[in-house]
C-alpha positions in Angstrom: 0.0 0.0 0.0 1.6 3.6 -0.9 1.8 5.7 2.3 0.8 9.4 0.7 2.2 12.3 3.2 0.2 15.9 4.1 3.4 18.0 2.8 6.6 16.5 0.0 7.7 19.7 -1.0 9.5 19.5 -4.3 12.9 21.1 -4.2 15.3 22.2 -7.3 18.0 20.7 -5.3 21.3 20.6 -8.2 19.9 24.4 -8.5 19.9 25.0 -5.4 23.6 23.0 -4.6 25.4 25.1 -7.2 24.1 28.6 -5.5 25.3 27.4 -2.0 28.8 26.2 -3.6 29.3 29.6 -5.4 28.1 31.0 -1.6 30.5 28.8 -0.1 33.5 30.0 -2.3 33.3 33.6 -1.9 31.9 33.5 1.5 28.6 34.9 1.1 27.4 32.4 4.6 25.7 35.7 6.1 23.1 38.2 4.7 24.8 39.9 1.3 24.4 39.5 -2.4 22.4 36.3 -2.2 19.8 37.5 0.3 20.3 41.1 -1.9 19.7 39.1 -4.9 16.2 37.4 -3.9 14.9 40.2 -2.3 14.9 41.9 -5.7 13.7 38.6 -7.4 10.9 38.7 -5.4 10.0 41.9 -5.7 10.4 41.5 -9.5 7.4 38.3 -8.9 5.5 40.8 -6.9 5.2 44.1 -8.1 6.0 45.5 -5.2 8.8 48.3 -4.1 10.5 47.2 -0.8 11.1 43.2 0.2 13.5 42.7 3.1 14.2 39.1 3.2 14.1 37.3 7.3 14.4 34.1 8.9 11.2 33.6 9.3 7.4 34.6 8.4 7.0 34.5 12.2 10.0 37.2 12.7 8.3 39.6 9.6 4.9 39.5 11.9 6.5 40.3 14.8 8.2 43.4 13.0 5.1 44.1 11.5 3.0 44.6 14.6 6.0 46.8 15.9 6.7 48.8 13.1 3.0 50.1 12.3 2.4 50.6 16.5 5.9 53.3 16.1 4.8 54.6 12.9 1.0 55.8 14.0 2.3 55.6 17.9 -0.8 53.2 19.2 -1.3 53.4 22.6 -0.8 50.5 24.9 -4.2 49.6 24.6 -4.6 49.1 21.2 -6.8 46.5 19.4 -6.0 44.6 16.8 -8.5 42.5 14.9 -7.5 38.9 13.9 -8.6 35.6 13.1 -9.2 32.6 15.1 -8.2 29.9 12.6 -4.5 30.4 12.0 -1.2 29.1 13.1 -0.7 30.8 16.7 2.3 32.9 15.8 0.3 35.5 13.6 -1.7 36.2 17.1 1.6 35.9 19.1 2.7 38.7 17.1 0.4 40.8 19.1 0.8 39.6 22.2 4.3 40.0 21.9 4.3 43.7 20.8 1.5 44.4 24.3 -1.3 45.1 22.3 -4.9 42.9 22.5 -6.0 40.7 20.2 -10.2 41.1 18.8 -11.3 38.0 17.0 -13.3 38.1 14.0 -15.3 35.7 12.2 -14.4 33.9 9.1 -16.7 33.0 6.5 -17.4 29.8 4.4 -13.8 30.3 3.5 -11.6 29.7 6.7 -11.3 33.7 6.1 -12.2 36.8 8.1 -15.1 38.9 6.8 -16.0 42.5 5.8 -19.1 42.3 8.3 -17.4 40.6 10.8 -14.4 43.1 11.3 -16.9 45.8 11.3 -18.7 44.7 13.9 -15.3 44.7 15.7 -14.2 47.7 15.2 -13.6 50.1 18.4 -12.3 52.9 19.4 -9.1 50.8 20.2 -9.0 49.5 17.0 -5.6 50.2 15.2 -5.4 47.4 12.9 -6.4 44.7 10.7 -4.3 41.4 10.6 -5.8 39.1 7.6 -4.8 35.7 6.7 -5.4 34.1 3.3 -6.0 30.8 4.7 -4.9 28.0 2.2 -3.7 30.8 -0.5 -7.1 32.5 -0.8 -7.6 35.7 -1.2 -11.1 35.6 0.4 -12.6 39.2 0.7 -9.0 40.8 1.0 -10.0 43.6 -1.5 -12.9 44.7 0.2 -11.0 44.4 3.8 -8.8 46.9 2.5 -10.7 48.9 1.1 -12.4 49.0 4.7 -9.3 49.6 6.3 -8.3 52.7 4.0 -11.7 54.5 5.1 -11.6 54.0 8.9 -8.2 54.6 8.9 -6.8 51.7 9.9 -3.8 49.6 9.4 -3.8 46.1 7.6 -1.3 43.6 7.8 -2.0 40.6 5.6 -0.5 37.5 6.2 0.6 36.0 3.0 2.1 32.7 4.8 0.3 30.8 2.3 -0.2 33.1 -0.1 2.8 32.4 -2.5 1.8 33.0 -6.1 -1.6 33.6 -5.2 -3.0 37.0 -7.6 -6.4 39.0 -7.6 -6.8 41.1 -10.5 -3.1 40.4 -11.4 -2.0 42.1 -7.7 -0.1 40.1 -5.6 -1.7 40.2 -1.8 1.7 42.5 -1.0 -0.6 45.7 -2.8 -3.3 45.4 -0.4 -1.6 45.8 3.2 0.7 48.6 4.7 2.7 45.1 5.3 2.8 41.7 3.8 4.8 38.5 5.3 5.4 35.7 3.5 6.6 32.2 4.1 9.1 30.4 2.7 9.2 27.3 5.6 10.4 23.7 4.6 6.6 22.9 3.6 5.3 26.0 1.9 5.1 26.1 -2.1 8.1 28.1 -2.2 10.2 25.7 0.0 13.4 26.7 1.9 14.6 25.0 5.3 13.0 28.6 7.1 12.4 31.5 5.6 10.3 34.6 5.2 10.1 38.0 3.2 8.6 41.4 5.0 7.3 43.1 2.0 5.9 47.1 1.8 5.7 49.7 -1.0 6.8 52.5 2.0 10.8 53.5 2.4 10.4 54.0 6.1 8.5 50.4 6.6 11.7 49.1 5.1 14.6 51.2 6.3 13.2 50.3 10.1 12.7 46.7 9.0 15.7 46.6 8.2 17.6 48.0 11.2 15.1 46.3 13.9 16.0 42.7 11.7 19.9 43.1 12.4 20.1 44.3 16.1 19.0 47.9 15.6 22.5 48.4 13.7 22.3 51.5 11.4 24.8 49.7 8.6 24.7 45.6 8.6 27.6 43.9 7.9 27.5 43.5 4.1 26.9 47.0 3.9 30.2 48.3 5.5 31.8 45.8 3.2 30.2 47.4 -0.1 31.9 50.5 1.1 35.9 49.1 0.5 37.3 48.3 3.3 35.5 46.4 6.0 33.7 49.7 8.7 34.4 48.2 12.1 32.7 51.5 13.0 28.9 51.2 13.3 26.0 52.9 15.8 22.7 51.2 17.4 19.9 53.5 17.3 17.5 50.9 17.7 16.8 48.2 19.8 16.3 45.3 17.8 16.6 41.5 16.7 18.8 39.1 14.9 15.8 38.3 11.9 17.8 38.5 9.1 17.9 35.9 6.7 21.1 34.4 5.5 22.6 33.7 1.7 22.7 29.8 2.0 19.2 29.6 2.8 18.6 32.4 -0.2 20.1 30.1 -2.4 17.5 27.7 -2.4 14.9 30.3 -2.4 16.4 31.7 -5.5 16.5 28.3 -7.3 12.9 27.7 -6.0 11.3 30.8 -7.2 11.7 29.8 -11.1 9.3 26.7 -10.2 6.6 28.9 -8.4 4.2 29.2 -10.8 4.8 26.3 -12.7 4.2 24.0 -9.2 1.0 26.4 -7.9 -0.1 25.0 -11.1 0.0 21.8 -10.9 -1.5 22.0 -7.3 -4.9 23.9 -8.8 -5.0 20.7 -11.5 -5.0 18.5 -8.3 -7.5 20.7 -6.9 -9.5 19.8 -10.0 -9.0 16.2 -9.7 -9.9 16.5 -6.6 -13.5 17.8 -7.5 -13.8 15.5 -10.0 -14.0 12.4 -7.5 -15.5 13.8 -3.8 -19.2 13.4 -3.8 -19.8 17.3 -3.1 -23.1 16.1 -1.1 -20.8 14.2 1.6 -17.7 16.4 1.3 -17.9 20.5 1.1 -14.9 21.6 -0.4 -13.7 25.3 0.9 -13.3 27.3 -2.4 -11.0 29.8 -3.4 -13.2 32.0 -5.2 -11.7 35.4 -5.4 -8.6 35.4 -7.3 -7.0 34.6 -10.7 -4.7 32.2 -9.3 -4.7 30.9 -5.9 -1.5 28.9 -4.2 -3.4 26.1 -3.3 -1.4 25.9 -0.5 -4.2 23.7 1.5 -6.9 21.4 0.0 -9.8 21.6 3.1 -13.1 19.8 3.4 -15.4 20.6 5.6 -17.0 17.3 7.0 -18.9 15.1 9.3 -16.9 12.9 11.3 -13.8 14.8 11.0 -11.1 12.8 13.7 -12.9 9.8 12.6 -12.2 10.1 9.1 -8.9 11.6 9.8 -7.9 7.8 11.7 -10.0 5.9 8.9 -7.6 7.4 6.4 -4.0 7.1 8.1 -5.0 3.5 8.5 -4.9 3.6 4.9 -1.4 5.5 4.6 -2.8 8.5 3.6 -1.6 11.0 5.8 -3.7 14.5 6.9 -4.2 17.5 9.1 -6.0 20.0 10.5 -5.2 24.0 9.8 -5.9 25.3 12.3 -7.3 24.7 15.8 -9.2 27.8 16.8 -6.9 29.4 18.7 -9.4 30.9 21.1 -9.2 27.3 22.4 -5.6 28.3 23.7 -5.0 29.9 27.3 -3.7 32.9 26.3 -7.0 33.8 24.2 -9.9 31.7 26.2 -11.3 35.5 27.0 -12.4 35.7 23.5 -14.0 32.1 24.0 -17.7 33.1 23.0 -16.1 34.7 19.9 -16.1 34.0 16.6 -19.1 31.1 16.6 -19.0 30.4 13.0 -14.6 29.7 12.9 -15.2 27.8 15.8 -18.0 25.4 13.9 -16.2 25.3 11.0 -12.7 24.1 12.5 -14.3 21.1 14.2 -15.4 20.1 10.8 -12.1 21.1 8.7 -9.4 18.4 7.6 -6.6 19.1 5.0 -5.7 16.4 2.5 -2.3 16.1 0.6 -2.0 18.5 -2.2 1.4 19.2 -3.3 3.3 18.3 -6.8 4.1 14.6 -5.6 0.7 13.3 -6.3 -0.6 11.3 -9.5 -4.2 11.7 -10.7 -4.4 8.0 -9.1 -3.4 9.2 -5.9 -6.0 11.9 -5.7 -8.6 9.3 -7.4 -7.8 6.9 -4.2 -8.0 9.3 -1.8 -11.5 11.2 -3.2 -13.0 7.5 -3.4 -11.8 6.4 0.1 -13.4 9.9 1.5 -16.6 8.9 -0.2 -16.8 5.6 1.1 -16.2 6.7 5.2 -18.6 9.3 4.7 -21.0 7.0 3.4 -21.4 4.5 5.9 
């Protein structure tokens, strides 16, 4: 019996092996030209002006959350309004920076709603943090159109979001920041990765300083500049977030096969369709873009642990994105929140979808979902 696993990313690894020689050579281990030369890459992909490359997505939202609070000085008791269905460190974020997390409601989706953040919105209120659960775009647009009139901030989280494209935009043209993934399982596949992306200087130029300690001039810049500056100030406190050339490598060599892979995931998507009995199995659509990432396949069914066992007894391996995280202790007060995420979750499980699988594999694992659901 083939075992079928949740994530096999696919990686362009002689690619990849011949930009971490020519990194190991000249000793470009640290950030510097490679991490210089995929930031430009990707904003080249995107569209959009600034992209500061970092170690994580989780270290771009914590950056996020800290920039915006010094650029519009929120007070201490500031509100931000987030979703319930996420991985924890895009509510973290907040926490992190002192600031209270509001949770939305999503819609049919996994996403968070127009009507829901509304009804959220307080005098506190200082921001928007959206994520495009799966690669959709959900109602994104509207959200920021939203945003723009109450004057509020919108940080989207684009964790999944890689190649995804409403209108042609990328999701980096609707927030004041974006933050993207590149982690070992994400369609654009590094060991652990992430990009901070903005279309303002000062988002950037602060990004950048709070990334590398707070240092006004990182190492590869006083390089650039002849001989090596041993000379440098700290106006800032800050972090060790940078990303590193080795690991841009394999971003770099990983980029070309974006599209090309997001792709094939949508034509699984379609296979997918073709086989699930929509009256047993309700698939969550991504309805509101050109091109989504496909990042997660999701069904929302009956039965969900049970199926979940019935499958891995197969070999078919599966998850669940994401536990509501008002179900956590550090966000129980918002327990009563959110009543349609927190229906929805119980119901959600995420089958394999990534460039690994044949149009048999998806045709096995449709029919077997059929058949549990049908007894």
């Amino acid at each position: 019996m083939k075992k079928i696993p949740l994530f096999r990313p696919r990686f362009n690894v002689a690619r990849s092996l011949s930009l971490i020689e020519e990194c190991l050579e000249k000793g470009w281990t640290g950030m510097g030209y490679r991490t210089e030369q995929f930031e430009a890459a990707w904003s080249n992909y995107t569209g959009v002006k600034y992209s500061h490359y970092l170690n994580s997505s989780t270290s771009g939202l914590n950056l996020a959350v800290e920039i915006l609070s010094r650029m519009h000085q929120w007070p201490d008791d500031a509100q931000l309004i987030t979703t319930p269905l996420t991985f924890v460190s895009t509510n973290h974020a907040i926490l992190h920076a002192g600031f209270q997390p509001v949770f939305a409601d999503c819609d049919e989706t996994g996403c968070l709603t127009v009507q829901s953040i509304s009804d959220c919105i307080s005098p506190l209120t200082r921001c928007v943090v959206f994520v495009g659960l799966g690669g959709s775009f959900g109602e994104l647009p509207q959200i920021a159109e939203l945003c723009k009139s109450q004057g509020i901030c919108l940080i989207v989280d684009a964790a999944h979001m890689a190649g995804s494209t409403h209108r042609s935009h990328h999701p980096c043209h609707y927030g004041d920041i974006t933050v993207y993934s590149f982690q070992a399982v994400k369609n654009l596949p590094t060991a652990d990765s992430g990009m901070l992306c903005s279309n303002n200087e000062f988002v950037n130029s602060l990004a950048r300083r709070l990334s590398w300690l707070g240092i006004d001039k990182d190492t590869y810049q006083r390089s650039k500049e002849g001989a090596y500056k041993w000379d440098y100030d700290v106006p800032e406190l800050g972090y060790k977030y940078h990303g590193n050339s080795i690991v841009a490598s394999i971003a770099l060599a990983q980029l070309d096969d974006l599209d090309v892979d997001n792709a094939m995931r949508r034509q699984i998507v379609s296979w997918y369709k073709s086989v699930l009995d929509p009256s047993l199995a309700r698939i969550l659509e991504h309805t509101n873009e050109n091109s989504s990432s496909r990042h997660l396949f999701q069904i929302d069914v009956p039965r969900r642990d049970e199926l979940m066992i019935f499958l891995s007894e197969q070999g078919i391996s599966t998850g669940v994105h994401y536990k509501d995280n008002t179900l956590y202790p550090m966000y129980k007060y918002c327990l009563s929140a959110a009543t349609s995420a927190r229906s929805l979750w119980s119901r959600l499980v995420t089958l394999p979808c990534h460039v690994d699988l044949t149009e048999n594999d998806v045709d096995r694992i449709g029919s077997l979902v059929n058949q549990f659901l049908l007894q």
